[in-house]
C-alpha positions in Angstrom: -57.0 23.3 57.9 -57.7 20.8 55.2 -54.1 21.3 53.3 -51.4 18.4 53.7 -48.3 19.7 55.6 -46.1 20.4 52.4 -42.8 17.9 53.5 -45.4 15.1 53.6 -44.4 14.2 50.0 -40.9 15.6 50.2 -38.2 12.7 49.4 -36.8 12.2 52.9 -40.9 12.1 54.2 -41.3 9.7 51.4 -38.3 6.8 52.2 -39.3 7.8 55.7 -42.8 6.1 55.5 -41.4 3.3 53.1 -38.4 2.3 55.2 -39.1 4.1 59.0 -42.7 2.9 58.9 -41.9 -1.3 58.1 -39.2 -1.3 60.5 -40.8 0.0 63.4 -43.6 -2.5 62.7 -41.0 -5.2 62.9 -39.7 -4.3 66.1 -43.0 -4.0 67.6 -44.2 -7.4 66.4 -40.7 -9.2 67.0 -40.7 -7.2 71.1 -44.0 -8.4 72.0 -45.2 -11.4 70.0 -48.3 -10.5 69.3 -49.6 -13.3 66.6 -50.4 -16.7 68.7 -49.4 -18.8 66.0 -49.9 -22.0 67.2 -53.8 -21.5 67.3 -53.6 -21.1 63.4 -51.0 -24.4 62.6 -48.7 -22.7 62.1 -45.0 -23.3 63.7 -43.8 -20.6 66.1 -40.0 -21.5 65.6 -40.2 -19.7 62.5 -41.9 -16.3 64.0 -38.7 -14.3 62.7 -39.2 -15.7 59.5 -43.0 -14.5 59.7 -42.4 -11.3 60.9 -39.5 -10.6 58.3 -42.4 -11.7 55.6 -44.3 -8.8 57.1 -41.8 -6.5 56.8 -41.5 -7.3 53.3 -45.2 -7.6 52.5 -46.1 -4.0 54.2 -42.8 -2.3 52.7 -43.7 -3.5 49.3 -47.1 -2.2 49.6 -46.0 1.1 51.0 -43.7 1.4 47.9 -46.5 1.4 45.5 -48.6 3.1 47.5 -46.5 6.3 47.8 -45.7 6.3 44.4 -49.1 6.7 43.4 -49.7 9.4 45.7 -47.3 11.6 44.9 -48.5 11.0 41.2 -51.7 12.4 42.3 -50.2 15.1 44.6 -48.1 16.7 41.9 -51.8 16.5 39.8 -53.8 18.1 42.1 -52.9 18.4 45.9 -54.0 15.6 48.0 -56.5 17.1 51.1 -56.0 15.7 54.6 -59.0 13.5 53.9 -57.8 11.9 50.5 -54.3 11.2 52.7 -55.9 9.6 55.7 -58.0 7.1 53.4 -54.6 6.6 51.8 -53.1 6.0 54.9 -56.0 3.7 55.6 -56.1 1.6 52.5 -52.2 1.0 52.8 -53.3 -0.6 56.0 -55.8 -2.9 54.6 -53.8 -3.8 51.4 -51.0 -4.4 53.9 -53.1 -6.5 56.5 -54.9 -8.3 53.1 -51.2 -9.4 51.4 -50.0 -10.4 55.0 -53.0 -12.4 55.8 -53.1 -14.7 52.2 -49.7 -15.4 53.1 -50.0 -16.7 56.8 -53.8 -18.4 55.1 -51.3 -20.3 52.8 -48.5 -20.9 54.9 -50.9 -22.6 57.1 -52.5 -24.6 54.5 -55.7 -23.0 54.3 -56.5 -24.7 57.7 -59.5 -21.7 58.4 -61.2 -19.3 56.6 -59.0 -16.7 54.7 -60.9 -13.7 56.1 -60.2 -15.4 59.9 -56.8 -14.6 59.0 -57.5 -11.4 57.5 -59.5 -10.1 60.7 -56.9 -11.4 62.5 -53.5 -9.6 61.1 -55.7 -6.1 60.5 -56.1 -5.9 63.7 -52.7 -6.1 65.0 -51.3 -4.2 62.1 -53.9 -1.4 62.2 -52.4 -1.4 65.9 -49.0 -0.6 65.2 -48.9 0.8 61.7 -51.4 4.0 63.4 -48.6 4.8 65.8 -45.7 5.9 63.2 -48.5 7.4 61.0 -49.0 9.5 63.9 -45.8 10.3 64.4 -44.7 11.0 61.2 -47.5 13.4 60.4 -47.1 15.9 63.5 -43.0 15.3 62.5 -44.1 17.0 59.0 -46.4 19.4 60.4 -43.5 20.6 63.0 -41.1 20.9 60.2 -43.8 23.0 57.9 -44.4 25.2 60.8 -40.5 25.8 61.7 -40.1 26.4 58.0 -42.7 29.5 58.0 -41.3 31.0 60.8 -37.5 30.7 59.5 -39.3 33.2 56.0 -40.9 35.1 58.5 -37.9 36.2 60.4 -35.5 35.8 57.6 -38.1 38.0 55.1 -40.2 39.7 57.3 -41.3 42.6 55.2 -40.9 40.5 51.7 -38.7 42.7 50.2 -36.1 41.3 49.6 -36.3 37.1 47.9 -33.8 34.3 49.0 -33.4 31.8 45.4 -32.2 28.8 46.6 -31.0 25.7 44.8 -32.3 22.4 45.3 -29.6 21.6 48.1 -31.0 24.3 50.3 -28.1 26.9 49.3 -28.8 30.3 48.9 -27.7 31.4 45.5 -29.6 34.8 44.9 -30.6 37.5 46.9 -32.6 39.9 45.3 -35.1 42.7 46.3 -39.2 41.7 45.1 -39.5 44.9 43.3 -36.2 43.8 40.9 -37.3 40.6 39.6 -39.0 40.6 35.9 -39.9 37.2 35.7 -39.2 33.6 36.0 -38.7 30.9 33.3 -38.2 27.1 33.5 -35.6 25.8 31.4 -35.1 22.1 31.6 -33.7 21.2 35.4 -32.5 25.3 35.9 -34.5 28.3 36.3 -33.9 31.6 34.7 -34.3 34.5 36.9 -34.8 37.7 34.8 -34.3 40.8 37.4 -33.4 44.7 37.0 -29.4 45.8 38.0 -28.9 49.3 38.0 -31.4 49.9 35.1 -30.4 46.3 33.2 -31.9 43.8 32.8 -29.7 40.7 34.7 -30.3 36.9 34.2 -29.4 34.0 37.1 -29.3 30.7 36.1 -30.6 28.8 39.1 -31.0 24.9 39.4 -34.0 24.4 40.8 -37.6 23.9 39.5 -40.7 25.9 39.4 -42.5 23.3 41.8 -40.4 24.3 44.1 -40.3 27.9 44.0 -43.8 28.4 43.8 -45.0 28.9 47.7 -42.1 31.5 47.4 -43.4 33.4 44.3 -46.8 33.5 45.6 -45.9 35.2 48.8 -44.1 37.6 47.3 -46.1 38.5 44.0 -45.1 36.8 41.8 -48.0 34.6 40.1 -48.0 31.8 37.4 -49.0 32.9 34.3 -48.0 30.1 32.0 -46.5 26.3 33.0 -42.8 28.1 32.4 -43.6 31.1 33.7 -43.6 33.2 36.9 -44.3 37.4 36.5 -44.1 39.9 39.1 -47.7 41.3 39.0 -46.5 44.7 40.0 -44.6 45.2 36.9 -47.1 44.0 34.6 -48.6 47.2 32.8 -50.8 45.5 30.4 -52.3 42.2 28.7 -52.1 42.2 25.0 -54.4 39.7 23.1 -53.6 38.6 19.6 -55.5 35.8 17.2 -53.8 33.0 19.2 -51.9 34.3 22.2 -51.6 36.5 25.1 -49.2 38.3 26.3 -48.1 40.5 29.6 -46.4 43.2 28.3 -43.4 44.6 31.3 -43.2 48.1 32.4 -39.6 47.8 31.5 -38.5 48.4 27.7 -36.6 45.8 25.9 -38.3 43.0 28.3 -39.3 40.2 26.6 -43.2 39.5 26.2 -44.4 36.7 28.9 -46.9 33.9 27.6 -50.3 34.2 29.0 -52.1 30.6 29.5 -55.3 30.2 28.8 -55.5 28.5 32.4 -54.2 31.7 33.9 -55.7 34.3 32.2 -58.4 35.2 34.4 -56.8 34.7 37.7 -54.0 37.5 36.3 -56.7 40.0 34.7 -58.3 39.7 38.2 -55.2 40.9 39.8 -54.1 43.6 38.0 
């Protein structure tokens, strides 16, 4: 329950919030005219003007902001409670940078944090509702996703390999594949062929692939590497490296992490 729906931080999610988000603040602020400008010296002729600011201020801030997340996603994936603080800090940063400019526009007639109070609340208003929206879109999307693997692999026998347009490129059955090695912006796909041992060159990335490979049994053993667990037969330790040796002969020898090493001696 506490995992982030997956598209959250997948690039059409991401210009999504940056450029969906901004402009459906804009239209709710130019509709309904929320900000009584006049009480604050400020001229209401140029409200557009104002609210375009806005726009600019909050998509700006929501640039930055989603950068940095994703940084820390890709680190170490972001709980539902590290993303709803994020959600709520863009919010404040956003309502902070819009309120110093409508302090300064108006000459620093009150208070700065009169303004502040002021914009957060209108902001925090109708930013919330596209947050909303956005995150049950994701979820939905997730959820769909699962069910299209569950009726497309419902047994997990056989493993779609797609590209990283969607395509599917490979089709092969879990008990075939070897291993998996990242090379550059492709993926190597080592699998058995009528008692050979076949390579695909996929362009994808091990990112990815890697919801895929753990449903089906196929773990991480090394940052380049993904092994199929089941043909594994043993873990060979040397001075300075590790290595799962293949039930297949002629296979190459798979590096062994440090990182990994536990999780795989635990599973075989």
């Amino acid at each position: 329950m506490n995992k982030l729906p997956k598209p959250i931080f997948s690039s059409n999610s991401f210009w999504g919030h940056i450029i969906g988000l901004p402009l459906f603040v804009f239209g709710l602020l130019l509709l309904f005219c929320p900000f009584a400008f006049k009480d604050y010296d400020i001229s209401f002729s140029k409200y557009s003007f104002h609210i375009t600011m806005t726009f600019c201020i909050i998509l700006v801030v929501l640039l930055i902001s989603r950068l940095i997340m994703s940084l820390i996603n890709r680190r170490s994936p972001m709980t539902r409670i590290q993303y709803f603080l994020g959600c709520l800090f863009e919010i404040l940063f956003a309502s902070g940078f819009t309120g110093l400019y409508l302090w300064l526009f108006a000459k620093k007639s009150q208070a700065y944090f009169v303004f502040f109070g002021y914009v957060l609340v209108y902001l925090a208003v109708a930013m919330i509702i596209p947050y909303i929206i956005l995150f049950l879109y994701n979820q939905v999307t997730e959820r769909d996703d699962q069910l299209d693997d569950a009726l497309n692999n419902p047994s997990g026998e056989k493993i779609k390999f797609l590209d990283e347009r969607g395509n599917v490129k490979l089709i092969v059955s879990q008990t075939s594949i070897l291993y998996i090695q990242s090379d550059e912006n492709y993926l190597r796909i080592y699998y058995m062929d009528d008692g050979k041992i076949n390579t695909y060159l996929l362009r994808s990335s091990m990112k990815r692939i890697e919801d895929m490979c753990a449903k089906n049994g196929l773990i991480r053993c090394h940052r380049s590497y993904f092994v199929n667990k089941d043909r594994v037969k043993v873990l060979q330790k040397d001075k300075e490296f590790t290595y799962a040796i293949l039930d297949v002969e002629n296979a190459a020898h798979i590096p062994v992490s440090k990182n990994y090493y536990d999780q795989i001696s635990a599973m075989l």
